[in-house]
Every structure is written in structure tokens, then in C-alpha cells.
N, C-alpha and C positions, 0 to 999 in steps of 0.2 A: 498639517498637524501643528504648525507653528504659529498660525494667524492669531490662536487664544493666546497665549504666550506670551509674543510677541503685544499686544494690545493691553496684557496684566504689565507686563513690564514697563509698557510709556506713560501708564498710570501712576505706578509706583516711583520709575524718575519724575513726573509732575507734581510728588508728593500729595496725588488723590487716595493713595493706600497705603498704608505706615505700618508698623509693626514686627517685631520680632518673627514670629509664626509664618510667617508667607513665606522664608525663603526654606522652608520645610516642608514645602508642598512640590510633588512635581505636576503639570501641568501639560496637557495637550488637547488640540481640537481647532478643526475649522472652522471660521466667522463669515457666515453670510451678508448681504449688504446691508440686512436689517438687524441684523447683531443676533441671529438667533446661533447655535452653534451646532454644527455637522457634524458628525461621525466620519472618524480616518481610520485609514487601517494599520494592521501591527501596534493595536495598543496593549496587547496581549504578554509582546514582547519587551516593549515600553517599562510595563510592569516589572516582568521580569529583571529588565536592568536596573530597575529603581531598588527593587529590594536587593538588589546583588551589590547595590552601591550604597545601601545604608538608610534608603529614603522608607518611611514610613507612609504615607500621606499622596494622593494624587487628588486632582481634578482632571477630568475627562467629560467627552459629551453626554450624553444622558443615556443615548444609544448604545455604547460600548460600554457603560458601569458594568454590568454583568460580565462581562469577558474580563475587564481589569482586576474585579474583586474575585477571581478565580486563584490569586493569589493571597492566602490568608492574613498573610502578616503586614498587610496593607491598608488601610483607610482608604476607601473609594468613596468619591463625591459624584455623580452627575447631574450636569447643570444642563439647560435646556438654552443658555443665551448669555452674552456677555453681561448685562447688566445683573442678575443671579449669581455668574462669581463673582465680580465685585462686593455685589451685598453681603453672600457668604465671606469672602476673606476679610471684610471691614466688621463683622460678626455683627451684621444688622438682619441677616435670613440664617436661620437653623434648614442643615441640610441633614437627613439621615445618611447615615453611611449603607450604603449596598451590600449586601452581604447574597453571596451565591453558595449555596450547600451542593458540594461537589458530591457527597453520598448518593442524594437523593437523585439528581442530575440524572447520573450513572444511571440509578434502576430508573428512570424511567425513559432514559434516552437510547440506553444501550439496546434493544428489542429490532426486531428486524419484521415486514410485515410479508415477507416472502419464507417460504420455508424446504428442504427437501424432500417434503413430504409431495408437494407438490408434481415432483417429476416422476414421471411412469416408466417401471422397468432399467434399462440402462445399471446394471449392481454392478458391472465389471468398470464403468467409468465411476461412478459414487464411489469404487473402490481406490483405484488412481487416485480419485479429488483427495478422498480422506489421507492417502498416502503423500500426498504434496502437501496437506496444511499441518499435516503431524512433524512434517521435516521442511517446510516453508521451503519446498522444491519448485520449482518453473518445473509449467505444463502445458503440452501441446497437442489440444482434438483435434482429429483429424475425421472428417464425415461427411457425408452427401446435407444437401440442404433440407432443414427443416426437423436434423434428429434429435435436434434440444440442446447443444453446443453453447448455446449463449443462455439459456433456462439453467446449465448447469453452471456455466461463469458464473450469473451472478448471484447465486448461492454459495457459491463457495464460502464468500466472505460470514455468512450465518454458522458456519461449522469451524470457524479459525477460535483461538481463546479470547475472552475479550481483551479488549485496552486497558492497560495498566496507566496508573492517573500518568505517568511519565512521557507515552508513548503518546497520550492523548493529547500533555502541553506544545509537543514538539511538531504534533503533525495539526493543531488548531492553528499552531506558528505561522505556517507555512502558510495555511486556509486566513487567515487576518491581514496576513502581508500583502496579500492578490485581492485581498477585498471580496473573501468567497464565502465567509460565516454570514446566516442567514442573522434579521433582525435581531436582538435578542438574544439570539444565541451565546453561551458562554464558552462552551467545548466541544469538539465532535468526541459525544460514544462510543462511535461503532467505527470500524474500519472503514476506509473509504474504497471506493471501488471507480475507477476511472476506466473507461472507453472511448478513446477516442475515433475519431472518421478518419478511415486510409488514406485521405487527402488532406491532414494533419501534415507540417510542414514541419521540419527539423529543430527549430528553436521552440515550435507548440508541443514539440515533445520532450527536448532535454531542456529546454529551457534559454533565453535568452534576450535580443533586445538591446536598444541603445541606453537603458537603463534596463539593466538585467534582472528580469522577475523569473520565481520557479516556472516549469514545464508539467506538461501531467507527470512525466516518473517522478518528480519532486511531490506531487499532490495525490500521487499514489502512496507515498510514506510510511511504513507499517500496514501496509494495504495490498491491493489488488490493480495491479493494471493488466486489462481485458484489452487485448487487440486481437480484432475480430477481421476473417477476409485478411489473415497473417499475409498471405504473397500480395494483395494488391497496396501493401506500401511500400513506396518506392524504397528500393534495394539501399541506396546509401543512406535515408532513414534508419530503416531498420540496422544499420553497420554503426549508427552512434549508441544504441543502445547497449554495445558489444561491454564496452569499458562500465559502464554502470550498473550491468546486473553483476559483475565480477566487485565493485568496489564499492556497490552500496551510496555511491554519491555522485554527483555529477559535478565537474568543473567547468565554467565559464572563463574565458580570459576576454580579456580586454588588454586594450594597449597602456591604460593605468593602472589597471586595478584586475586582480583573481578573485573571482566568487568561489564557494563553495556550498551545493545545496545539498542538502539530502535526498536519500531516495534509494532507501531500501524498503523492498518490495516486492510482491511475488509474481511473476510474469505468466501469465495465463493465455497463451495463444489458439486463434482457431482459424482449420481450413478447410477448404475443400479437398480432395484426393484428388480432384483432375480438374483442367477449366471447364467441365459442365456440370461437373459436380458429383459422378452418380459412378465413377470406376468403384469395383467390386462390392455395386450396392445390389440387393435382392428386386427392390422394386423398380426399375429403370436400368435399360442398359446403357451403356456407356457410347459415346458417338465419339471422343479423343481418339486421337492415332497413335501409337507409342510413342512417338518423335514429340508429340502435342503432350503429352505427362512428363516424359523427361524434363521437357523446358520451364514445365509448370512448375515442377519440384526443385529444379536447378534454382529460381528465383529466391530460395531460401541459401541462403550460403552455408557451406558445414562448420564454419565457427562460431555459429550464431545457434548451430544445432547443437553445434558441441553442449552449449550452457544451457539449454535448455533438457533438464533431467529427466523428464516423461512423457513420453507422447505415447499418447493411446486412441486407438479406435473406436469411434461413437457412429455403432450403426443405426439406422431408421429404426423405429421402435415399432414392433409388428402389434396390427390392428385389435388382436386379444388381449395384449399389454397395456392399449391404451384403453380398450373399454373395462380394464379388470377392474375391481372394487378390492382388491387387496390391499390390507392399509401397507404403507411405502413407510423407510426407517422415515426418522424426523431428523430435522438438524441437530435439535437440543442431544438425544442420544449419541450422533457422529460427533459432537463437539464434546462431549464427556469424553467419552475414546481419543480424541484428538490432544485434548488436555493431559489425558494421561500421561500420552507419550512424551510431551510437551515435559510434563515437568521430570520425566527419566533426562531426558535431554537437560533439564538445565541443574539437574546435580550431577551428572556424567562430567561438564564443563567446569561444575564450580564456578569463582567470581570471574573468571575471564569476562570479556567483553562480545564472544563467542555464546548464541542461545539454543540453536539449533543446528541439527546434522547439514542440512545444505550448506551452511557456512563455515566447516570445518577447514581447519589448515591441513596442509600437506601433514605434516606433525603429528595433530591431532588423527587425522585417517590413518595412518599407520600405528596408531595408540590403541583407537578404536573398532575399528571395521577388519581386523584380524579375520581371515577365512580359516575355515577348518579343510580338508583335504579335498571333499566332494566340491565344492565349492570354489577351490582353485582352481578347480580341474575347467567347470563349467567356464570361468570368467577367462582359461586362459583359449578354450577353446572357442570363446565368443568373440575374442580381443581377435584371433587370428582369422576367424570365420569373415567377419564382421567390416575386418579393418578398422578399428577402433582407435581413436587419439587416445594419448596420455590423458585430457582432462575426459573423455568421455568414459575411458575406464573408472578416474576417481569418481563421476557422477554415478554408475554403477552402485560402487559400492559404499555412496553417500544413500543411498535410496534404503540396498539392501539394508544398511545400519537402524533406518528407519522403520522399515518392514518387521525388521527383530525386534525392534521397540514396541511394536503395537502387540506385534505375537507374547510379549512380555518373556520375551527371550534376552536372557544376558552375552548370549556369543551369535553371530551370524550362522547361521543354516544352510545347506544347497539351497532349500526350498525357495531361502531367500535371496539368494543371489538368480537362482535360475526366475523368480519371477519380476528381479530388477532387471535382470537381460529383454524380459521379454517388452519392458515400457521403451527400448530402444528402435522402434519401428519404423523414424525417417532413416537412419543408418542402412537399414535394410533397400533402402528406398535411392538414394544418395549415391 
């Protein structure tokens, strides 16, 4: 990023470039041997600190002008070679400024080419999904292979609200910095949706490195991270993600220096019930032994369960369901529902920095998630059934809060707490 830079500047001490105006330009991009100029990454953020620091004016590669000019209050130039900025700073070549219309962007990038219309039958998990992206809960299917587990993941992301221009500078951030915005592109739309391979190593997923770059939970950001085949990664893996779905960000140390990345995000896990896949499925029996499910389920640790708010069962999708010609909800309608709730949630909060029910303080749950009698009754009888932890009961009644929100209920219900109790099914299990 410095080689343009760098090569303007030994220009300007050689007194081949003069002028007032050039030290009011900021400048970045790599130079190939042929003087032509590369595209780097993080020009995005580049941007960002030039206008936070007063600068008006960049030069960038040609490549990146569109991501730079995603900040309005900037003059963006792209030059395809060093000799191009010279000419332009010496005002011998007129360059146009770049301009990228963030409106139009939006409509036409935020669109998704998958839909839930797509998926056959299954209402009782669409119903789970819609109750996790109304209250940006962590969710966990649990089902035999093949019932549509990972067909429902990765629609999820089509039924959440779109990206606010904010949420979209901050998670492109992250996507520029790793060098992962396709050509041309200026900003990601739509929510990102990350799945990684269970053979995904520790720092591929929180992030890290001798020069420390984000991890997928960082690249998941306002997004979705899908890990699939939840038991077959490795135990202490899965035990770093503990502290980041709890604090929304991940920390890197180093023996100079502390990173801080982001990575709030919704955790979307899926398993099998047993290692062959088929315990209390209809179409195949089961060949595990009991001793063989215990160990299978044991692979998940209970604090890892604790945080995750709803698991639910996605059984095989019987063969009438799949030949049926009934039309199925659409995403567009579950995302209007989803919004709703979405925005009871962010005047309930006011301007806190607090948007939705999963991420309630202690404070706040005790302000908001108030039971009425039937409803103690149920939670105190699940807590004791159950054996439930202090966080898995506030998940409870983080869920139920949300359930009332959709019902457009202003106080929690039995109905609701008895059907938050019921998305606690590794507990049972556990």
C-alpha cells in the first residue's frame, strides 16, 4: 500500500512534482515493476481515517476507487499506473472523480437468490429460525442426515433485516482488510453467511497469525456463522468460541501488541443425534449403543450449550411433504414478521448500544422479561426438572421475551415461556 506513495514522494523531494495541492491528497497503492498500480487491501478503512482526519482528496488504484468513494465526503481518483498520477498531480491528465451511489448499491445488491420458499414442510423449525433472527438468538438443529439442516442455515440469513449503511461499512472493513471484496465491488449488502470445515483450526476461526488478521467469527460480523457437523470439531475449537458469542468480539494478544476484532454474530449450529445419524428417526433405525449417544453428546460441553438459546429438532421431511405442490411461506413475508419484532426491540432499548433481546443485560432482563404467575410456575419447574444453569434460565427467558414480541404481546405469557422451555432439548439430553 505504500509503494505509490512512497515513489510520489521521491518525486516531489527530486522536485519533479511542486505544488501546493498534493500534500492534500492522501494516497495509497502497490507498483508493479512495470509501473502499472495494484490494488491493496483496507482502502475502505483508509478512507475512513482520511475523512476522520480532515483529508478531503485520495489517490487509490483503479481497482479500489469504488470502495474508497463509498465515503461521500471524499474525492476519489483512480489511476491505473504510476505515470497517470504524476500526470494527474502535475495537472497535465484530468481524472474524473469516482463516485459510487450507495442507494442504488443497496437495491440492487441486497437480493438473495435462494429463498424459503424453497424448503418443503419443516414449520416447527422455520418457526425456531424466525424466533432466532427476531431476537438474533444462537441456534442449534439437531437431525438425521439429509432433513434440510444446512438448506435451512443458509436461508436464514434472507429472513434477518437488511444491513443498515453502518453495519455494512463495518463488516466491508473487515472483508477489505483480508483482501475478500470481490473486484469492483464497493460494499457487502447482504449479510454474510460463513461455514467453515470441522477441520477449520483455531486461529481459521477466532482469528490470528504472526501478523494477526480476522477469523471467520470476525467475517461473520452482523452475519451468520454456520457450523455444520457441530461435534466433529475439535472440543477445544469449539471452547474458544465460548468468550465471543458472550462479548461480541474476539481478542488476539500478542507479546507487543492486543488486537481487537469484531464479531458479533448469530451462531447457527447443526448435528447429528447419534454418530450414525438416524437415533429417533422414522426412516432408519438406529445401530448406536447408549454408551455410543452419550459420548456423542458429551462432545459438546454444557457451557457451550449453556449459550446457545435454541435447539430444535429437524426431522426427515416425509415423502408427501416433499412431493406436495403447496406453496411454502416466502422469506420476503418471515422478514416483514422478523422486522417487526426487530423494531419493538429497538424502542424497548432506546439509544443504548443494546438492539435486540439476545443481548440483554442482566438489568435489562429483570426490566423486561417479567413473568406473570403461570409462567414462574413453568420456568421454576423446568429450572428444577431440567437442572438448568443461571445463564440457561436467563436464555429462557431471553427467547420467551422474543416469542411475546412476535405474538405482539407487551408482557410474557405461559404460552411463552412453556414454548421457550421447550427449544431447550440438548439439556434434556446432557
Amino acid at each position: 500500500a505504500f509503494d505509490l506513495p512512497i515513489a510520489l514522494g521521491m518525486l516531489i523531494g527530486e522536485g519533479v512534482l511542486t505544488g501546493p495541492a498534493i500534500k492534500d491528497y492522501v494516497v495509497a497503492g502497490e507498483l508493479a515493476l512495470d509501473g502499472r498500480v495494484r490494488p491493496v487491501n483496507g482502502v475502505l478503512s483508509m478512507a475512513l481515517t482520511a475523512a476522520a482526519n480532515g483529508f478531503s482528496r485520495m489517490i487509490v488504484p483503479l481497482d479500489n476507487a469504488k470502495e474508497a468513494a463509498v465515503m461521500q465526503n471524499i474525492e476519489v481518483f483512480g489511476v491505473g499506473s504510476l505515470s497517470q498520477a504524476v500526470d494527474f498531480l502535475a495537472s497535465r491528465l484530468p481524472l474524473d472523480t469516482t463516485i459510487t451511489d450507495v442507494d442504488s448499491l443497496f437495491d440492487i445488491a441486497s437480493h438473495y437468490e435462494i429463498d424459503f420458499s424453497d424448503v418443503k414442510g419443516q414449520e416447527s423449525v422455520k418457526r425456531a429460525l424466525t424466533i432466532a433472527a427476531a431476537g438474533s438468538h444462537n441456534i442449534m438443529m439437531i437431525g438425521p442426515p439429509g432433513a434440510g439442516k444446512t438448506m435451512l442455515a443458509q436461508r436464514l440469513a434472507t429472513i434477518l433485516p437488511p444491513l443498515s449503511l453502518e453495519e455494512s461499512l463495518e463488516t466491508t472493513r473487515i472483508y477489505s482488510a483480508v483482501g475478500l471484496l470481490k473486484k469492483d465491488q464497493a460494499l457487502l449488502a447482504t449479510r454474510p453467511v460463513r461455514a467453515p470445515h470441522h477441520s477449520a483450526s483455531g486461529p481459521a476461526l477466532i482469528g490470528g497469525g504472526s501478523s494477526p488478521r480476522p477469523g471467520e467469527l470476525s467475517l461473520a460480523h452482523f452475519g451468520i456463522l454456520f457450523l455444520d457437523e457441530f461435534v466433529e470439531f475439535p472440543r477445544h475449537v469449539l471452547e474458544m468460541i465460548r468468550q465471543p458469542l458472550e462479548d461480541g468480539y474476539v481478542v488476539v494478544s500478542r507479546a507487543k501488541k492486543t488486537i481487537h476484532f469484531p464479531a458479533q454474530f448469530m451462531l447457527v449450529a447443526a448435528m447429528n443425534p447419534c454418530p450414525c445419524g438416524y437415533f429417533g428417526s422414522n426412516l432408519r433405525a438406529c445401530k448406536c449403543a447408549p454408551g455410543q449417544i452419550a459420548r456423542y453428546l458429551a462432545k459438546v460441553s454444557g457451557p457451550l450449550v449453556d449459550r446457545i438459546d435454541i435447539h430444535i429438532d429437524v426431522p426427515a421431511v416425509a415423502f408427501s411433504k416433499l412431493r406436495s405442490k403447496t406453496r411454502q411461506i416466502d422469506s420476503e413475508t418471515l422478514r416483514a414478521t422478523v422486522t417487526v419484532a426487530r423494531q419493538v426491540q429497538k424502542r424497548r432499548f432506546g439509544g443504548s448500544k443494546i438492539l435486540t433481546n439476545a443481548h440483554m443485560t442482566h438489568k435489562q432482563l429483570e426490566q423486561f422479561c417479567q413473568l406473570d404467575s403461570g409462567g414462574e410456575l413453568l420456568l421454576k419447574e423446568a429450572v428444577l426438572e431440567l437442572g438448568l444453569s443461571a445463564r440457561a434460565h436467563d436464555k429462557i427467558c431471553k427467547v420467551a421475551r422474543t416469542i411475546a414480541d412476535l405474538d405482539g404481546s407487551e408482557n410474557i405469557r405461559a404460552e411463552h415461556v412453556a414454548e421457550a422451555i421447550g427449544y431447550r432439548r440438548l439439556d434434556r439430553k446432557l
